[in-house]
Structure formats: C-alpha cells, structure tokens
KEKE-3310 file (N, C-alpha, C; in steps of 0.2 Angstrom, whole numbers, plus 5000, padded with zeros to 4 digits):
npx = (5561:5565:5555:5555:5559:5566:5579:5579:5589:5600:5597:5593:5606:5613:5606:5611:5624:5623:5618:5627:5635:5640:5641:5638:5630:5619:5615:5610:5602:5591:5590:5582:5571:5566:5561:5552:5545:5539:5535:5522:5521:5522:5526:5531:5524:5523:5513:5493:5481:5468:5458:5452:5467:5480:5493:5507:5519:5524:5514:5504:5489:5476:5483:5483:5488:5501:5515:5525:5542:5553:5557:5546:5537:5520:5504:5495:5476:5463:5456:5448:5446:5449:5459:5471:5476:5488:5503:5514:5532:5533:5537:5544:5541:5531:5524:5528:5525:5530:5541:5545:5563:5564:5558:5544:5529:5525:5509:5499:5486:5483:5492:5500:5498:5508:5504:5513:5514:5501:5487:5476:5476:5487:5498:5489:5485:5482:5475:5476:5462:5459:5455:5463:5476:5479:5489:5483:5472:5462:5453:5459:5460:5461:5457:5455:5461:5456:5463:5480:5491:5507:5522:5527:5518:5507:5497:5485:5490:5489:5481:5469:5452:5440:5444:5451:5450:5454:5460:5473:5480:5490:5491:5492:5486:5484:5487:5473:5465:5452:5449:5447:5433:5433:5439:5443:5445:5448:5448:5454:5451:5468:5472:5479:5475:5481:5484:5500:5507:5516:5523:5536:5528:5518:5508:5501:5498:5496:5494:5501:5498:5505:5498:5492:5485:5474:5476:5472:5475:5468:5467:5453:5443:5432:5424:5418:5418:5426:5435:5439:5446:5447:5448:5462:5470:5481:5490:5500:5510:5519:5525:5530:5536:5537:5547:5550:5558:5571:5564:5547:5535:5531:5516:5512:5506:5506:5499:5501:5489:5476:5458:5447:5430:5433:5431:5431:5447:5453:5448:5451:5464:5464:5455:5449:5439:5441:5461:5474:5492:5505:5513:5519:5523:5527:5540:5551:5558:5553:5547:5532:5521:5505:5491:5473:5460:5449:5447:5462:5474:5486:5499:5510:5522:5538:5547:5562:5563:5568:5561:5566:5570:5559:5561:5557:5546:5542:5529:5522:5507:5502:5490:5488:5487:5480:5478:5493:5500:5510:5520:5528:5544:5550:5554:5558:5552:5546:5552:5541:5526:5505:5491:5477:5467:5453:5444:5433:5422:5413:5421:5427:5436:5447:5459:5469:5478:5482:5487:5490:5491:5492:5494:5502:5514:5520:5526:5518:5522:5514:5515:5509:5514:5510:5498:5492:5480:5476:5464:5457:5441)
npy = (4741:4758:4770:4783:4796:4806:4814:4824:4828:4828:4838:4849:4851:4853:4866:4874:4877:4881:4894:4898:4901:4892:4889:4877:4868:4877:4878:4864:4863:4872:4865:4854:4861:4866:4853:4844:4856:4855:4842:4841:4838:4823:4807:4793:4782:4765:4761:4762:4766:4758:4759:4767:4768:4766:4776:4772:4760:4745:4738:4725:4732:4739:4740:4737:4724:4722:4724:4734:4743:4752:4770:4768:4776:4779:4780:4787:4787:4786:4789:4790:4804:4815:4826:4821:4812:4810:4808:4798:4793:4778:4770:4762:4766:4780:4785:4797:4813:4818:4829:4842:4849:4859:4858:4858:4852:4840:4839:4843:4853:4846:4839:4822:4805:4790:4774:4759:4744:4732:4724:4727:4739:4742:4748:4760:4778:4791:4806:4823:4831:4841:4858:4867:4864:4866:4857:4847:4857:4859:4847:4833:4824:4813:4806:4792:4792:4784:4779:4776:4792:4795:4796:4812:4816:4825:4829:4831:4818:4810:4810:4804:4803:4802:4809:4821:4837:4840:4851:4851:4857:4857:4861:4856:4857:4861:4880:4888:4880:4874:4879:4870:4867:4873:4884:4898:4910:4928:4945:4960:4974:4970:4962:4944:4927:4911:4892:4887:4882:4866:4867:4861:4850:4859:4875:4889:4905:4921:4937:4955:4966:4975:4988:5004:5006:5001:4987:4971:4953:4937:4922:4913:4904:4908:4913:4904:4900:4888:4885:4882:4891:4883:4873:4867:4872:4870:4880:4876:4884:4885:4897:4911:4927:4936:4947:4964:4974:4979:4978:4977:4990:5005:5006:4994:4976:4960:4945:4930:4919:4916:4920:4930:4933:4938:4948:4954:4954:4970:4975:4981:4975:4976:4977:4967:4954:4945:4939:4928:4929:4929:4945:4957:4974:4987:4996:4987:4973:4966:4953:4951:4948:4947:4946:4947:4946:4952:4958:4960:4965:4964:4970:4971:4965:4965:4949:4948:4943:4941:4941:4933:4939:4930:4915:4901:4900:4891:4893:4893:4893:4890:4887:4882:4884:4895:4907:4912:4910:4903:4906:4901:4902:4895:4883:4888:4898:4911:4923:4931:4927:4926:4933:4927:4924:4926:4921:4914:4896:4901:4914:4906:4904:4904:4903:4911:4917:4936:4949:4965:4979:4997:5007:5012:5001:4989:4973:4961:4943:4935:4916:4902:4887:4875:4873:4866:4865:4860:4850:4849:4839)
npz = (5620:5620:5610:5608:5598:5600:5605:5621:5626:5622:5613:5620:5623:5611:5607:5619:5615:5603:5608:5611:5602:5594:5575:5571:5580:5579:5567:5565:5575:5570:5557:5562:5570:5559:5550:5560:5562:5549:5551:5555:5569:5571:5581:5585:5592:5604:5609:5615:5624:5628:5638:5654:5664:5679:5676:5680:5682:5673:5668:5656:5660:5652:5640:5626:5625:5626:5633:5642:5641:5652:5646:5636:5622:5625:5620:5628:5628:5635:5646:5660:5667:5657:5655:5657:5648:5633:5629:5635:5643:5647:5665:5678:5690:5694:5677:5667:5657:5640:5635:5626:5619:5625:5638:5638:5638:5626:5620:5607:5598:5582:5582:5578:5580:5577:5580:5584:5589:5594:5599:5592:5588:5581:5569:5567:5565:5576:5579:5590:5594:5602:5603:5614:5623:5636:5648:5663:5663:5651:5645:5632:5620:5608:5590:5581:5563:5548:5540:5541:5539:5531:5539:5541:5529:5526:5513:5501:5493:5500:5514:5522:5516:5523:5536:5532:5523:5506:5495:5478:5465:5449:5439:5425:5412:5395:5382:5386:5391:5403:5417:5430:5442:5457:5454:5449:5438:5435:5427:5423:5412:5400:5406:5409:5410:5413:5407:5404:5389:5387:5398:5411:5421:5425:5423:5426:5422:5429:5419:5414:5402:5387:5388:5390:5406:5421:5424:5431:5439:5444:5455:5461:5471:5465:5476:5483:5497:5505:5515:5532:5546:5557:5559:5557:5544:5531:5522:5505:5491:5477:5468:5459:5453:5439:5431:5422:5423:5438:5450:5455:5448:5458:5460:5459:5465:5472:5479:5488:5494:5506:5509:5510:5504:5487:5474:5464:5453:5452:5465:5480:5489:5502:5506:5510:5523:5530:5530:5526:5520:5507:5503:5489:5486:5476:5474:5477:5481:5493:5504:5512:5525:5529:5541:5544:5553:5557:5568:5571:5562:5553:5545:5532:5536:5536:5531:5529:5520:5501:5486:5470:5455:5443:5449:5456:5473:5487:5497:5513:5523:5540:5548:5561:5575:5579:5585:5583:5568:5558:5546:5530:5519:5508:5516:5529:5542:5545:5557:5565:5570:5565:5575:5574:5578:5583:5571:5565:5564:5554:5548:5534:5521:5506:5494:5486:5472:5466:5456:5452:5443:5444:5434:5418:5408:5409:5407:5418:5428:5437:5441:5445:5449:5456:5468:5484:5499:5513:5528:5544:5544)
capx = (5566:5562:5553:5554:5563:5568:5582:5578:5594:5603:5592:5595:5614:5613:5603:5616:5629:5622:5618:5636:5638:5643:5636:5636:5626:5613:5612:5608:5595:5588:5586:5577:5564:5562:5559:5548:5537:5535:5533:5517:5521:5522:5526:5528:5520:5522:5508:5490:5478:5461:5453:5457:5472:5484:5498:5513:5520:5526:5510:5499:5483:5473:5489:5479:5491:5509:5520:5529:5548:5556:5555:5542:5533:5514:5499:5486:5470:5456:5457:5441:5448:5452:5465:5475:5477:5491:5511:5519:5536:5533:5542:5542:5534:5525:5523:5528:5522:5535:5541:5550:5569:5563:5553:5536:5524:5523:5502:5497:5481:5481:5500:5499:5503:5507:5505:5520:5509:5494:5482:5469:5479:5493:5499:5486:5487:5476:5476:5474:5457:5457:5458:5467:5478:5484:5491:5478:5467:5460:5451:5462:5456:5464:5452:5458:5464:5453:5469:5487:5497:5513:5525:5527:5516:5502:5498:5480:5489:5491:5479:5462:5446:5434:5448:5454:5448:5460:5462:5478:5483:5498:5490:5496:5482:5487:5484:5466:5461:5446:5447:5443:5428:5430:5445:5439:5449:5444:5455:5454:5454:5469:5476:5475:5475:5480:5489:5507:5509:5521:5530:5536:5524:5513:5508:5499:5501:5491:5499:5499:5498:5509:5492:5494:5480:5476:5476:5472:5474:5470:5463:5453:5438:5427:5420:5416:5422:5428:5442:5438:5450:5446:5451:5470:5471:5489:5489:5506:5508:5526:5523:5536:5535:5543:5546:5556:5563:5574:5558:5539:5534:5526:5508:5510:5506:5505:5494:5498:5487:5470:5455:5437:5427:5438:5424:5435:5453:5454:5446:5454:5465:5466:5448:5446:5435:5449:5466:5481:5494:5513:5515:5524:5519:5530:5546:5554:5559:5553:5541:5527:5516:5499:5484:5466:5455:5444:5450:5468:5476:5493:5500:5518:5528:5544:5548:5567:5565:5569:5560:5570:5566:5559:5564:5550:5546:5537:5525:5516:5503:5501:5486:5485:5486:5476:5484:5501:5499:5515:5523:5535:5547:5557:5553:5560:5549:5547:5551:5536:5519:5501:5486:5470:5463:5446:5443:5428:5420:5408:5424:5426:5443:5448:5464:5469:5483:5481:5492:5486:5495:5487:5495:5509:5514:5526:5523:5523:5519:5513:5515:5509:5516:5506:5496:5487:5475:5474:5462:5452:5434)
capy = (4745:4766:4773:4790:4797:4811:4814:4832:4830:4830:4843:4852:4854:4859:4874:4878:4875:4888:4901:4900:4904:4885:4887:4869:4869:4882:4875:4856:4865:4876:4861:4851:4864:4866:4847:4845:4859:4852:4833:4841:4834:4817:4805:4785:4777:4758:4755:4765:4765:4755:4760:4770:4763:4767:4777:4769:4752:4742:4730:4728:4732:4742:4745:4733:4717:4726:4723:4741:4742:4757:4774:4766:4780:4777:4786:4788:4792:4783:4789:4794:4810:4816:4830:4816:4811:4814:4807:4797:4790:4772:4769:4757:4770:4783:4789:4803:4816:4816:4835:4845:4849:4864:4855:4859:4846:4840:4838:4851:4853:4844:4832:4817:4798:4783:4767:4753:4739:4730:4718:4729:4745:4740:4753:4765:4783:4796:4815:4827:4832:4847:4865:4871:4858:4866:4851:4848:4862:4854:4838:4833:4819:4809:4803:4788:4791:4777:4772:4781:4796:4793:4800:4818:4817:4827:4829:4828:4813:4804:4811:4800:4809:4804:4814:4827:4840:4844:4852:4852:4856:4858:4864:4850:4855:4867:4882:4887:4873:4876:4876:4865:4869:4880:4888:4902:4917:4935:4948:4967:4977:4967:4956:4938:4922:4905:4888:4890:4875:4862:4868:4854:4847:4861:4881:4894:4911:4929:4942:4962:4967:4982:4993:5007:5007:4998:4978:4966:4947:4933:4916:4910:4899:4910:4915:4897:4897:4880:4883:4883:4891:4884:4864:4869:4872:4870:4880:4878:4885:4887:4900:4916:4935:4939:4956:4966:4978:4977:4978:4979:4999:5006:5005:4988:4974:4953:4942:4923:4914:4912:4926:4929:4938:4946:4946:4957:4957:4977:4975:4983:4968:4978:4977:4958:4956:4942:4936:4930:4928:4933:4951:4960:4980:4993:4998:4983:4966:4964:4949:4954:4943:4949:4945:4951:4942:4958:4961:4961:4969:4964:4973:4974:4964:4962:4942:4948:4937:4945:4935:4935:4937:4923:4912:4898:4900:4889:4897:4890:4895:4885:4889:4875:4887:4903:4913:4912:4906:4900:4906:4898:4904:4889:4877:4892:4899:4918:4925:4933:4924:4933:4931:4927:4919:4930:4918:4907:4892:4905:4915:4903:4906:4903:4904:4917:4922:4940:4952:4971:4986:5004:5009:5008:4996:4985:4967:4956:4941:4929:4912:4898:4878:4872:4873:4862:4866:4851:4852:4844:4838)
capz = (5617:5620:5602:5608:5590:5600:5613:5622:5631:5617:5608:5624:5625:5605:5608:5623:5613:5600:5611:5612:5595:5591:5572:5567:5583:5578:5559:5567:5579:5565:5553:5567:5569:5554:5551:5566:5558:5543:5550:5559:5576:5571:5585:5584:5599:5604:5611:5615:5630:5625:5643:5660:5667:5681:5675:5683:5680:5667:5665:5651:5658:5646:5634:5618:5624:5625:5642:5640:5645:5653:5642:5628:5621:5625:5619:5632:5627:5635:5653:5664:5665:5649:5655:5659:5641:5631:5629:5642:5644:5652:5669:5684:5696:5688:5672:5663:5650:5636:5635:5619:5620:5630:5644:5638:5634:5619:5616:5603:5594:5578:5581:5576:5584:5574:5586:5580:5591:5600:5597:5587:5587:5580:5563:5568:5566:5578:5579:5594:5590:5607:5600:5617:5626:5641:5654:5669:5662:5647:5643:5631:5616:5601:5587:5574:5557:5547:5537:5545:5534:5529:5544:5536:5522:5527:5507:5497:5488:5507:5519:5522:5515:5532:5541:5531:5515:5504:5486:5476:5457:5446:5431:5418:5404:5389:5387:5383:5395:5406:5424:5436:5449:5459:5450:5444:5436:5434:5424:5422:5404:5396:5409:5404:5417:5407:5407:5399:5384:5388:5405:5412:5428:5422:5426:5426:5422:5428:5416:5412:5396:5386:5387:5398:5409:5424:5425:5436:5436:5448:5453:5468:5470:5465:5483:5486:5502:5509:5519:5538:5548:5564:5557:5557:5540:5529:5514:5500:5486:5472:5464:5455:5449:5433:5432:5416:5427:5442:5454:5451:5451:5464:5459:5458:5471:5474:5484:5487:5503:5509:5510:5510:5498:5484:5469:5457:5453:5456:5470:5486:5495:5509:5511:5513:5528:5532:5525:5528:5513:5506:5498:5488:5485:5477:5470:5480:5481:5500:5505:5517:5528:5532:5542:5545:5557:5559:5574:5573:5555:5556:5538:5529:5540:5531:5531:5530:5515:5494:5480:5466:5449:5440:5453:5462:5478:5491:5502:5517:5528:5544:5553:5567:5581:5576:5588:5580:5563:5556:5538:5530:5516:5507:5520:5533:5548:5548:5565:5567:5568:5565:5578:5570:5586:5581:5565:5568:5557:5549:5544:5530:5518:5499:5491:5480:5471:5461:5451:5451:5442:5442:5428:5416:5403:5411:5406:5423:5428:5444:5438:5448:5447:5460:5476:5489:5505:5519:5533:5547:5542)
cpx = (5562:5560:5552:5559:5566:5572:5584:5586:5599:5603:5597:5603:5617:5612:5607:5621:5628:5621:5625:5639:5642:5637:5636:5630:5619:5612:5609:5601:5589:5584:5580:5568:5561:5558:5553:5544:5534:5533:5526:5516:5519:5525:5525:5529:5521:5517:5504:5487:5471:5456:5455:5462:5477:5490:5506:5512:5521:5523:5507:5491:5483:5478:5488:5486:5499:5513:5524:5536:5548:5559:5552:5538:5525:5509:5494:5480:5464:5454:5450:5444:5452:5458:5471:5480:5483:5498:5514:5523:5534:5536:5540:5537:5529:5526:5525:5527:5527:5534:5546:5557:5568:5559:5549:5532:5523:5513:5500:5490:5484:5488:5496:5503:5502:5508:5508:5515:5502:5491:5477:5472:5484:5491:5493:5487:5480:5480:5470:5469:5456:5459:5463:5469:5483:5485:5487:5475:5462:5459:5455:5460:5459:5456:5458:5456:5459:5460:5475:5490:5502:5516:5527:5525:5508:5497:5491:5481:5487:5484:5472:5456:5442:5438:5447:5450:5452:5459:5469:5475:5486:5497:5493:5491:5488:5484:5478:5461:5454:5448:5445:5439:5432:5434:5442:5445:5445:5450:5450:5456:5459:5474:5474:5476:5475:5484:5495:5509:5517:5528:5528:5534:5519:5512:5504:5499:5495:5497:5496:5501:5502:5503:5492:5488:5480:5474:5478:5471:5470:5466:5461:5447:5432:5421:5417:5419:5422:5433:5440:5443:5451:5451:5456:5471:5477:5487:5499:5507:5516:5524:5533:5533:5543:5542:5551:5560:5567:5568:5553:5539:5527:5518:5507:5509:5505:5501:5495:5496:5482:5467:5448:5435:5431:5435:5429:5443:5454:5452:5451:5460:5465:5458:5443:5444:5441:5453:5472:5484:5500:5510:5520:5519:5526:5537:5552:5556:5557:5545:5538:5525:5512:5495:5479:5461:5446:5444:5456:5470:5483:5496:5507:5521:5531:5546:5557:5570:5564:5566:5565:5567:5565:5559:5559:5551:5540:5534:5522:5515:5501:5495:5481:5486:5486:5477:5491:5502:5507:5516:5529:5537:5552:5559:5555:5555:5551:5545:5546:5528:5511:5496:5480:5465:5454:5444:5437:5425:5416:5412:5429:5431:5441:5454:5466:5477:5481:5487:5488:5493:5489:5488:5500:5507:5519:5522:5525:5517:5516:5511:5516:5511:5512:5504:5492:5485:5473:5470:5459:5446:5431)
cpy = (4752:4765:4778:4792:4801:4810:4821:4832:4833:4836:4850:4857:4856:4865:4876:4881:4881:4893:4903:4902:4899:4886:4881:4867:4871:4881:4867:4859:4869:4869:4855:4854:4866:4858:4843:4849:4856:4845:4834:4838:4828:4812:4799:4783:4769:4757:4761:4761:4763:4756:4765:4765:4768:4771:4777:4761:4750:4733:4731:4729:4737:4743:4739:4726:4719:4726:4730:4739:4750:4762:4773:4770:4778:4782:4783:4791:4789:4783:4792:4798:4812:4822:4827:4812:4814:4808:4804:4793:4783:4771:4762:4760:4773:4786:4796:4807:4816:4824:4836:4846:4856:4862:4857:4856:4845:4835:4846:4848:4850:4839:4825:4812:4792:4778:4763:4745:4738:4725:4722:4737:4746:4746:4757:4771:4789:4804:4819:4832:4841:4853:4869:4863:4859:4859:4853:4852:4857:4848:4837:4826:4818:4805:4798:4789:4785:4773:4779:4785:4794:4799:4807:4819:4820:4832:4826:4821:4808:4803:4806:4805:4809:4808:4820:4829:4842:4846:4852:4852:4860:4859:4860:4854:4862:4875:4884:4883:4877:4874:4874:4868:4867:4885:4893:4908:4923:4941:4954:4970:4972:4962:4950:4935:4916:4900:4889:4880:4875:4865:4860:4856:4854:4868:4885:4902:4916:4934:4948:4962:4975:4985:4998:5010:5002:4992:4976:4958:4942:4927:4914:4906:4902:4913:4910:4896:4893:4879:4884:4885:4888:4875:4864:4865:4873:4872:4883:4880:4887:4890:4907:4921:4934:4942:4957:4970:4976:4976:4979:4987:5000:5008:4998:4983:4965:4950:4934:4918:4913:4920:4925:4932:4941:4942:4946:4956:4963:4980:4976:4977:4972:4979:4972:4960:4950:4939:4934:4925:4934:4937:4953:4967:4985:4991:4995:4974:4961:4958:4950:4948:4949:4946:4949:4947:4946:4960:4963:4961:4970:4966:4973:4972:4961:4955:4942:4944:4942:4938:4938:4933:4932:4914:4908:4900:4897:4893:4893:4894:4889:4888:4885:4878:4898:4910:4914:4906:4907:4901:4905:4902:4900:4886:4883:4897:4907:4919:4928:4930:4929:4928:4933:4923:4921:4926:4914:4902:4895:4911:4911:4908:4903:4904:4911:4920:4929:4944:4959:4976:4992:5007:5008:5003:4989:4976:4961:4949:4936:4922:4905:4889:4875:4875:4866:4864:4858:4854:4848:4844:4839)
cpz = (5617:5612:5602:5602:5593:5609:5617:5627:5626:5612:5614:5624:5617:5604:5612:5620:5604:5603:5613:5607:5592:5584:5569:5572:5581:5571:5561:5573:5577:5560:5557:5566:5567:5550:5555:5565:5552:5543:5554:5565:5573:5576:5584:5594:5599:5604:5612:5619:5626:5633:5650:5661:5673:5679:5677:5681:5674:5665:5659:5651:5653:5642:5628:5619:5627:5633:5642:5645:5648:5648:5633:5628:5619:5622:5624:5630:5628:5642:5654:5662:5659:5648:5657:5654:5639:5630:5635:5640:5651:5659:5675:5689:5691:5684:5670:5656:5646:5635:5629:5625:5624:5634:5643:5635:5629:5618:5613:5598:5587:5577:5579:5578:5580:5581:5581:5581:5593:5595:5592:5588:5582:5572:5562:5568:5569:5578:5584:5590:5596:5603:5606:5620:5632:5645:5659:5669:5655:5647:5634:5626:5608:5597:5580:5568:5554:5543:5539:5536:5536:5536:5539:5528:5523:5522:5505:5495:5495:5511:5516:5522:5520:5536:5540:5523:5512:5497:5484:5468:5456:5439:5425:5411:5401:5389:5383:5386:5400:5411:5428:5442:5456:5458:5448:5443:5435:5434:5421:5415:5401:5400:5405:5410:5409:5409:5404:5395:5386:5394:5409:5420:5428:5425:5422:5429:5423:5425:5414:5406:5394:5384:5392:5400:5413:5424:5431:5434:5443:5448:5460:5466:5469:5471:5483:5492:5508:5515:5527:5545:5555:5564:5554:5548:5537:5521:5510:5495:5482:5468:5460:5451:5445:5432:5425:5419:5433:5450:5451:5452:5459:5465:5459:5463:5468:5480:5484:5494:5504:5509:5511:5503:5492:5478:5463:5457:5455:5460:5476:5489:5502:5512:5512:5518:5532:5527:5530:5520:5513:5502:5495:5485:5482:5474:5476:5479:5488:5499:5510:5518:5531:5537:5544:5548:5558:5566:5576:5566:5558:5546:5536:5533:5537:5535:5530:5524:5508:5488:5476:5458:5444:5442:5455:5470:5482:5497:5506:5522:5535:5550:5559:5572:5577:5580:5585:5574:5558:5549:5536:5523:5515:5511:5527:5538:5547:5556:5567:5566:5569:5570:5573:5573:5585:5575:5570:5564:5553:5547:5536:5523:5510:5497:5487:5479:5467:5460:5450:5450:5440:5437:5425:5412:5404:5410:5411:5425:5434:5439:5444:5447:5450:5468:5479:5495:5507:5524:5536:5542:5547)
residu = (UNK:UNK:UNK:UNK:UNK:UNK:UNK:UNK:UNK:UNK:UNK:UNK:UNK:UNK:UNK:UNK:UNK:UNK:UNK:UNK:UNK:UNK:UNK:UNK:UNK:UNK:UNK:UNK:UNK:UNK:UNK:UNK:UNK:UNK:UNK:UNK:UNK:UNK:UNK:UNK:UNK:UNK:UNK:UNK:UNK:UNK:UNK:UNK:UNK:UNK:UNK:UNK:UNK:UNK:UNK:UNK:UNK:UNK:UNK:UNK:UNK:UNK:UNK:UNK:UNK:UNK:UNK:UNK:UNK:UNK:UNK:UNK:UNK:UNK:UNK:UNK:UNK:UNK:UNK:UNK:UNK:UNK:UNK:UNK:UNK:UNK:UNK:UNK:UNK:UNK:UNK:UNK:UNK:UNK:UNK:UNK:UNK:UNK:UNK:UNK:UNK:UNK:UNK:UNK:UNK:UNK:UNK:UNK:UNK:UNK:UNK:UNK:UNK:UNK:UNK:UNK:UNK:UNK:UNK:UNK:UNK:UNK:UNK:UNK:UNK:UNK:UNK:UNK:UNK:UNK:UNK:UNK:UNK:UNK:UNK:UNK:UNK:UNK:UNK:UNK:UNK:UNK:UNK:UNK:UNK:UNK:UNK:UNK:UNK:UNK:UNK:UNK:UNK:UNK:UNK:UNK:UNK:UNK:UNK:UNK:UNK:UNK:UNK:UNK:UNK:UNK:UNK:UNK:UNK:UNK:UNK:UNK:UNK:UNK:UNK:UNK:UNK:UNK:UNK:UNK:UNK:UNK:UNK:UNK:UNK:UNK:UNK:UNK:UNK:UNK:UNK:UNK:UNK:UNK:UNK:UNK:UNK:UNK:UNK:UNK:UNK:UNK:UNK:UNK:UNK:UNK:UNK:UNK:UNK:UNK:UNK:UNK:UNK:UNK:UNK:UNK:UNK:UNK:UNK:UNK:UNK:UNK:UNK:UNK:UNK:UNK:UNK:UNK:UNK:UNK:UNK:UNK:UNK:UNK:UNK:UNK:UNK:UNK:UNK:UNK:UNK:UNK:UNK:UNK:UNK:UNK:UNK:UNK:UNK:UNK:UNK:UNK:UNK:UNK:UNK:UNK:UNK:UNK:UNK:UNK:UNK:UNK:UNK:UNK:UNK:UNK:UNK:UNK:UNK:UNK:UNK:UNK:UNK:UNK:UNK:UNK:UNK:UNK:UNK:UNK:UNK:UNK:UNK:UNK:UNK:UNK:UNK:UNK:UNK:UNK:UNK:UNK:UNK:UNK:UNK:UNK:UNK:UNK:UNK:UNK:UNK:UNK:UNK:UNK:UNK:UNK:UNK:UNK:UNK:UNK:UNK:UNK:UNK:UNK:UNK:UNK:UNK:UNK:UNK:UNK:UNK:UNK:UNK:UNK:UNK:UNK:UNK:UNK:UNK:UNK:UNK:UNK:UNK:UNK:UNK:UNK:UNK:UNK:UNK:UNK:UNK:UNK:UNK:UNK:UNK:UNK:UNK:UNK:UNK:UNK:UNK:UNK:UNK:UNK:UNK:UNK:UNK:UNK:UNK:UNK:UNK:UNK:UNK:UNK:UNK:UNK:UNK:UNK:UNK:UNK:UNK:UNK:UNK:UNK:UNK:UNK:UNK)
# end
C-alpha cells in the first residue's frame, strides 16, 4: 500500500487552478503550505535502507525485512555513495526520488522521516543531518532520533534531549517571582519587567512608567549565549503591545526574536552585531522583520502585517535554511525571507524581547505569555 501522504498531482492542478484565480483553490494551496511549514518536513516512510542496495526492484534486500510494493515511500540512507541518499518512490524498474508539488526534490536539511516498518527500524524517526542538499552534488545523510517526535510536534515538551536543545517558559509564577536562569531582565530609570498575578497560563510583563524620561525594558538571557544559528534553529514566542493611544509615538520601538550581545536595555538595537526578530518603531501600527548577519543588514521590511492593540500574537523565526530564514506571523509566512547565510557556530544567539521609549509619559506595555527555542545538538 503507497504511504506517500502526499499527492503532487493533485497539489499540482490546485496551484493551476489558483493561478487562475480559483480562490477555494488558493485557500487549500495556502493552507497546505502553511501546514507543511509548520509540520517541519515531516515524511512517513515504510520502510528504511540498513546497507547499499540496488535502487530498482521490489525485493527486500537491505530494506530491514520489508518486500516493498509499487509507490512505497522508502528512506534511503545507507548507500556507498552518500549523494544517492534521500526519498524514493519504490518501483519495479528503477527507483525514484519523491519530488514536492512543484517537481523539486523533496530532501532538505533538517526534514524529518518517520519509518512505519522493519525488523529493527520499525517506528523510528531520523533527521537530514546535511546542511546543503543539492541532488548528485552533495553527500547527503540521515542520523536517528533515539526515541521519534510526534509528527508535527517539534516542541521542548516532545523533542528528545540527545537530538535536540531546547528552552520554553510560560511564566506561571506571581509576581515578585525570580526568574529562572538564564532569564535575566534589565530595566531603565522607571521601567519595570514582572510576572502579572493570576493571568491565566501565565505572563509577563516589560512596562513604561507615567515619568517622563526615557525608559527601557527588556528580557534576554543575560548574554549567555546558547542559540546556534547554524543547527536550524526555531524560535516562538506569543506575545502583545498594549498601547493607551492609537499607536506607540515615534520615539518609541519593539523587539521580539533572537540577538547577540544587548547588555542594556537603552542600548542601541540597531547595533547588535547579529539579529533577526519582529519590530515595531514609531508612530505606527506596521510589523517589521529584520536581520543582521554582519554582512547583510536587511532592516524595516514591512510584513504587510498590523498588530493590534492588546491583541496576542504568535511569532516564529525559522532558521533551517540561513540563506532564507523563514518568519512567520499567526502561523502565516511573510513574503519575504532574510539571508543570514554569514552566521557561523561562533555567532551564537539569545532571545530578547525589549520595550524602549526616549521620552514622554505614555504608559505601554510588551507583555509576553510564552516562548520556546528548538534546536540541533
């Protein structure tokens, strides 16, 4: 019986059938890809290669016991040639690579393949361990999972520690409460930074105070920094600006996403050495995406997206391909991706939300519910 989950013909003649301005089409091609981003390439496989093996035929050498039929979704990954590696649809002659709804290969750094069978495979889950994967250019290499993530649950509470690092919190304590390491807050003249008693599933609040001078709030790990951009790291975080007026003023700015160094609150952001992370600046309601690789300083590019006030909003950073690092906005894919291809394991990230007004008494607040950061090990 095929296990390919996916049928690109069918995918196929949806996309056409949007570009025709079919929109039941392009809302079912939309929700796909956005499904499909956030199931992190996930992929169920029957069966999995335990040694080189022929790529044609429907026997079971090296396939861990499994007789394969006609389009069984196999993972190869134990060939001499390691550019050989990858997805293939089963067949009676020869084999083929399993391609997205746009005919182009589906092996990506950091996808993920659950195997269904085998004799000593069987409910294992591996992960494309190559940071480039071009087809017949690349050696190409899967490493096992010691115990399988749930299909789309690539989440602190899921992910296996030998694999992956990951921090999350949701703020439950009161407030008054002490931070958990490597949380650290850091607050200017009368800002404050605090848990908010009895919000339900738990929050914390950076806030400006009615003193008119300038204030700054924010929360990051203290410049401990753990995050390694290169081991396709996924940072979430639901957050909300509460404003008294109809916009923040234009002295005023936002920061929620990943960074380097940022010691002080009233510290520069524009003079992190890297970042990427949502903004808001000024006498507006616009949501920015930035990055800063130190090569490439991609700044204030409107996400065509309006926070609203008071309102949550989930934020992701997807940075599994650092050429074109992936932001999302309400589960929703901004059209524009940032290159950050110049990051290396010794530029080393941290989290950070902050809250900076230069002047004025306006009393506002950036108020976090939770975040989490996943990553290779």
């Amino acid at each position: 019986m095929p296990t390919n989950p996916f049928n690109s013909n069918d995918l196929g003649m949806l996309r056409s059938w949007a570009s025709r301005g079919d929109k039941m089409a392009a809302l079912l091609v939309r929700t796909f890809d956005t499904l499909r981003a956030d199931a992190k390439e996930v992929h169920l496989a029957r069966a999995a290669t335990t040694a080189n093996r022929t790529l044609s035929g429907l026997t079971n050498t090296n396939l861990d016991g499994i007789t394969p039929v006609a389009d069984d979704l196999i993972l190869v990954k134990s060939q001499t040639d390691a550019k050989e590696n990858g997805l293939y649809l089963a067949a009676s002659g020869s084999w083929t690579r399993l391609k997205d709804d746009q005919g182009a290969d589906v092996v990506r750094p950091g996808m993920l393949v659950d195997v269904r069978e085998g004799t000593t495979l069987a409910d294992t889950q591996w992960s494309c361990t190559s940071d480039t994967t071009v087809v017949g250019t690349n050696n190409i290499t899967f490493a096992q999972l010691t115990t399988a993530v749930a299909q789309g649950a690539l989440t602190p509470a899921a992910v296996n520690a030998s694999a992956f690092s990951s921090f999350q919190e949701d703020f439950f304590l009161a407030a008054g409460g002490t931070l958990p390491p490597p949380l650290a807050k850091d607050l200017n003249n009368s800002a404050t930074g605090d848990y908010v008693n009895d919000a339900p599933a738990g929050l914390y609040s950076l806030a400006t105070a009615a003193v008119s001078e300038a204030q700054d709030a924010q929360l990051t790990f203290g410049n401990q920094l753990v995050i390694d951009p290169t081991k396709a790291p996924i940072f979430e975080a639901r957050v909300r600006v509460n404003i008294p007026g109809a916009t923040i003023s234009a002295d005023e700015r936002w920061v929620v996403g990943l960074c380097s160094d940022h010691t002080n609150s009233e510290d520069s952001l524009d003079n992190t050495v890297s970042n990427v992370w949502f903004r808001g600046e000024g006498a507006n309601l616009n949501i920015l995406i930035e990055g800063d690789d130190g090569t490439t300083d991609t700044d204030d590019v409107d996400s065509t997206v309006d926070y609203a006030d008071n309102v949550f909003v989930v934020f992701k950073i997807d940075m599994t391909t650092l050429s074109a690092v992936k932001m999302y906005i309400d589960g929703v894919q901004v059209a524009t991706t940032l290159n950050l291809a110049a990051l290396t394991s010794s530029n080393v990230l941290q989290p950070i939300f902050c809250y900076q007004r230069d002047a004025g008494t306006e009393i506002n607040l950036l108020q976090v519910d939770w975040f989490r950061v996943v990553q290779g090990r």
